[in-house]
C-alpha positions as CSV (number, residue, x, y, z in Angstrom):
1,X,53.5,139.6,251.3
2,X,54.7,143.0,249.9
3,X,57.5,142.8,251.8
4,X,59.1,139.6,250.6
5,X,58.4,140.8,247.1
6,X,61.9,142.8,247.0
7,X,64.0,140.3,248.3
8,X,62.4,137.2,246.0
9,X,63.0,139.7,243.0
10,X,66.7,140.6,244.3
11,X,67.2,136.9,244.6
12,X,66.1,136.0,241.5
13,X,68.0,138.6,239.8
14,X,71.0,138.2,241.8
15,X,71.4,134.2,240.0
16,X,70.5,135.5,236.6
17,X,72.9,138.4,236.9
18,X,75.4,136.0,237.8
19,X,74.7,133.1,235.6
20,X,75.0,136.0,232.6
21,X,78.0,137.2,233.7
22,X,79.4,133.7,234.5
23,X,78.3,133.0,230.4
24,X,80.4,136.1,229.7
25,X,83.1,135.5,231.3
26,X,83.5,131.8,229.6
27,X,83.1,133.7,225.8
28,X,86.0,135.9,227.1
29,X,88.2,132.4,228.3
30,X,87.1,131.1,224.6
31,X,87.9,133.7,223.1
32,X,91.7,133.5,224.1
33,X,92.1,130.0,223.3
34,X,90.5,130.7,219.8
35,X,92.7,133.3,219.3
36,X,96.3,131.1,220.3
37,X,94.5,128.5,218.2
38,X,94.5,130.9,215.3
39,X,98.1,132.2,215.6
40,X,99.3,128.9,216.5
41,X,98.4,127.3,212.8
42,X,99.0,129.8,211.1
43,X,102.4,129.4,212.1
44,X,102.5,125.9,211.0
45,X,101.1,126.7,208.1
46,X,104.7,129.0,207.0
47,X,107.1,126.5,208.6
48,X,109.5,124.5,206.7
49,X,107.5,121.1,205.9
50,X,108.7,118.1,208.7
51,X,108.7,114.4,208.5
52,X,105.1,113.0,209.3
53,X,104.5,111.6,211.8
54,X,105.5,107.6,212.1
55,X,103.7,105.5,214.3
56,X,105.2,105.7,217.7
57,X,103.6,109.3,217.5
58,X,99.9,108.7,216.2
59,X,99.1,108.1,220.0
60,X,99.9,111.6,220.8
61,X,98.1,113.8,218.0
62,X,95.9,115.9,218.8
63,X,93.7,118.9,216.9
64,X,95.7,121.3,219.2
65,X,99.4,119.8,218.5
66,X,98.9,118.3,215.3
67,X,96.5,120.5,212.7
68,X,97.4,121.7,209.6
69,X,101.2,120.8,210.8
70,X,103.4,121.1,207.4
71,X,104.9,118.0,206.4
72,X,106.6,115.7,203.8
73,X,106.4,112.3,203.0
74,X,108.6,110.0,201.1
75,X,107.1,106.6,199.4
76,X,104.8,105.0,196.4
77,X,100.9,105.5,195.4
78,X,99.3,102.2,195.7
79,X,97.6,101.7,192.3
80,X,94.1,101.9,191.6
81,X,93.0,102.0,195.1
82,X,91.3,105.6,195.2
83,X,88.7,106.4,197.2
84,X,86.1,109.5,196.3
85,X,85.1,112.1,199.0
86,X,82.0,114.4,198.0
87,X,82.8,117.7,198.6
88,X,81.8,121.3,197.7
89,X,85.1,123.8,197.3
90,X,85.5,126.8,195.5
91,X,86.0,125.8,192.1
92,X,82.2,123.9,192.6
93,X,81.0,120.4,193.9
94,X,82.9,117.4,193.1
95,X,85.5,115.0,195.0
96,X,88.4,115.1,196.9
97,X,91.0,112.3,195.6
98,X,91.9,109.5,198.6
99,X,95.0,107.5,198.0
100,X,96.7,104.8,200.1
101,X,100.3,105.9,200.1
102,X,103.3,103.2,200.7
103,X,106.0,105.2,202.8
104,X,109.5,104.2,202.9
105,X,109.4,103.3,206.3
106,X,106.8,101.2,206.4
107,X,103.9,101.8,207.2
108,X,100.6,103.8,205.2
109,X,98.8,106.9,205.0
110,X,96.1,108.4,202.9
111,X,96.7,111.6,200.6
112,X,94.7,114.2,199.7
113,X,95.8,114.2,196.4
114,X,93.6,117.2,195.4
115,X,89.8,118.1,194.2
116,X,88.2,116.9,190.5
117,X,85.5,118.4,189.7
118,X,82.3,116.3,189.2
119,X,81.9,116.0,185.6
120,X,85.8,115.0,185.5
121,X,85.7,112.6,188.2
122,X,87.8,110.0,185.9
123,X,90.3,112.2,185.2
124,X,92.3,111.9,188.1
125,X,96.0,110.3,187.2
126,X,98.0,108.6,189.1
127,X,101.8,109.4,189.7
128,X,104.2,106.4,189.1
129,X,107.5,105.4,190.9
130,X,108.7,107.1,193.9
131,X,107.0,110.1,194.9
132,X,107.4,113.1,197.7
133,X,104.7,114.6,198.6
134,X,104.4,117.8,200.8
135,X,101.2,118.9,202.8
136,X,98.7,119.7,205.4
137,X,98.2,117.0,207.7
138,X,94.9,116.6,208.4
139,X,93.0,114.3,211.8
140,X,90.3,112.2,210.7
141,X,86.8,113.5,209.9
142,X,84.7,110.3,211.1
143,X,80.9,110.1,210.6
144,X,80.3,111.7,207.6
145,X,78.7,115.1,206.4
146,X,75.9,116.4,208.4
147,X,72.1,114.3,208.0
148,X,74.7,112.5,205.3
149,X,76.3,109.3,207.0
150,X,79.6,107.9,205.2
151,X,78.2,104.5,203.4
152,X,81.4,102.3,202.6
153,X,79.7,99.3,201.3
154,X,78.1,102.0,198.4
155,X,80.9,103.7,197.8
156,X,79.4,107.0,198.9
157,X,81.9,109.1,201.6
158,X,80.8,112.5,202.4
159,X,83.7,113.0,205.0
160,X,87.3,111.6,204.9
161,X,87.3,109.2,207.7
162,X,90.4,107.8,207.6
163,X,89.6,104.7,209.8
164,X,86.9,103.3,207.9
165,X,88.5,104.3,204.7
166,X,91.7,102.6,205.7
167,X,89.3,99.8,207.0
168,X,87.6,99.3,203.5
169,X,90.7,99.4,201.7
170,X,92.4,96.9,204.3
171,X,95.1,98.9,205.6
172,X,95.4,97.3,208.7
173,X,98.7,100.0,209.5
174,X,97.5,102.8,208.1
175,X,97.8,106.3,209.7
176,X,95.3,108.4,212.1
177,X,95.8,111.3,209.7
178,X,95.6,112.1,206.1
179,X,97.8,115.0,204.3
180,X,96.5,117.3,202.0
181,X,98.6,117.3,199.4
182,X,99.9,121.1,198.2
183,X,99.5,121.8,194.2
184,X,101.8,120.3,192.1
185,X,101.8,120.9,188.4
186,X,98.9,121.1,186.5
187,X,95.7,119.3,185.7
188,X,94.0,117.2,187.8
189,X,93.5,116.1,190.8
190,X,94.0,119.9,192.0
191,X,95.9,120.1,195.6
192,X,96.5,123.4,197.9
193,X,92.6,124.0,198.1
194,X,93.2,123.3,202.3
195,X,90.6,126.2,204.0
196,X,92.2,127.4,206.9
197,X,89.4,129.1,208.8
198,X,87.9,129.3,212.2
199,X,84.9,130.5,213.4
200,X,85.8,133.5,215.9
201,X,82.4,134.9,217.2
202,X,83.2,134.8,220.6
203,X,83.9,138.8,222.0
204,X,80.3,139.4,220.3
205,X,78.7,136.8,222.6
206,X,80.7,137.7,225.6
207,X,79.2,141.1,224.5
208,X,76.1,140.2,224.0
209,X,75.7,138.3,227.7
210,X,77.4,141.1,229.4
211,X,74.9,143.3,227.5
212,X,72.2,141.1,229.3
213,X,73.6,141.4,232.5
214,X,73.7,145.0,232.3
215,X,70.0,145.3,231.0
216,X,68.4,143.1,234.3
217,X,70.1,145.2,236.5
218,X,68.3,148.4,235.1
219,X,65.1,146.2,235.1
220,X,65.7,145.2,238.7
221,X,66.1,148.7,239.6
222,X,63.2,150.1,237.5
223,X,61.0,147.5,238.9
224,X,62.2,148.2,242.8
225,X,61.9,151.8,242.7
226,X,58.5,151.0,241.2
């Protein structure tokens, strides 16, 4: 029995080692695609605004081809048709400002028309006439907010879903995006308050599991020379 403790041990060790350095190894590969992620919108971000994207292209978005993509949009508000978004920015809690918006070309999209603060929620007015608007475009956020499911029958969003908010306004052709609209002017709603930031903890868990790795092999040989 004695003898067959080493090798169980090395055994055992040997998959742990290996399943920590595989975990390492994978923090390393995420880590790399966090990091093209990063540079990749933050050169959207500075590019000259581009048409959005009509409806022979909706198919084809994606978070990693279409995110925080710059673009412009030419068309009317429809009227009275806004839909309120709880949300919590830095200027405090209050809404973000939904809007159904009639393009030239045919078809709809919601805008991010900007954040009112809570105890302003009814000041939020609504541009006449022909409009251009020039923004972030956003992919839906469907579901709602976490342990805080979107309820459209009560009027209470907590994410901006753009399917069932297209669905409640009846937009049958309505886009599988929404722009957040840059700051224009003054007053409310306010736009531009887009947060461009990603988590990036990934080297410190690659780290952290090669760390590990490191440590059972010391503890497997402390424990055979014992």
């Amino acid at each position: 029995m004695t003898a067959r403790r080493p090798v169980g041990l090395l055994v055992a060790a040997g998959i742990a080692f290996a399943v920590l350095m595989a975990l390492g190894v994978w923090q390393i590969q995420r880590l790399a695609w966090k990091t093209d992620l990063i540079a990749r919108v933050e050169a959207r971000v500075a590019t000259e605004a581009v048409p959005a994207p009509g409806p022979d292209e909706w198919a084809a978005l994606t978070a990693e081809n279409a995110e925080y993509r710059r673009v412009t949009v030419t068309g009317e508000y429809a009227p009275d048709s806004d839909v309120l978004v709880q949300a919590v920015t830095e200027r405090g809690p209050g809404f973000w400002v939904m809007t159904p918006f009639a393009t030239d070309q045919g078809w709809t999209l919601l805008v991010n028309r900007g954040f009112v603060a809570a105890d302003l929620r009814d000041d939020r007015p609504l541009p006449a006439g022909p409009q251009s608007v020039t923004g972030l475009l956003r992919l839906s956020q469907p579901a709602g907010a976490f342990l805080r499911a979107n309820d459209p029958a009560a009027g209470r969003w907590y994410s901006r879903d753009t399917q069932a908010i297209a669905a409640t306004l009846s937009l049958p052709d309505a886009a599988p995006y929404f722009i957040d609209a840059e700051r224009a002017g003054e007053g409310q709603p306010i736009g531009g308050l887009t947060v461009i930031a990603f988590r990036n903890h990934h080297l410190s868990y690659a780290l952290t599991w090669f760390a590990m790795a490191g440590g059972l092999v010391a503890l497997t040989i402390y424990a055979l020379r014992r």
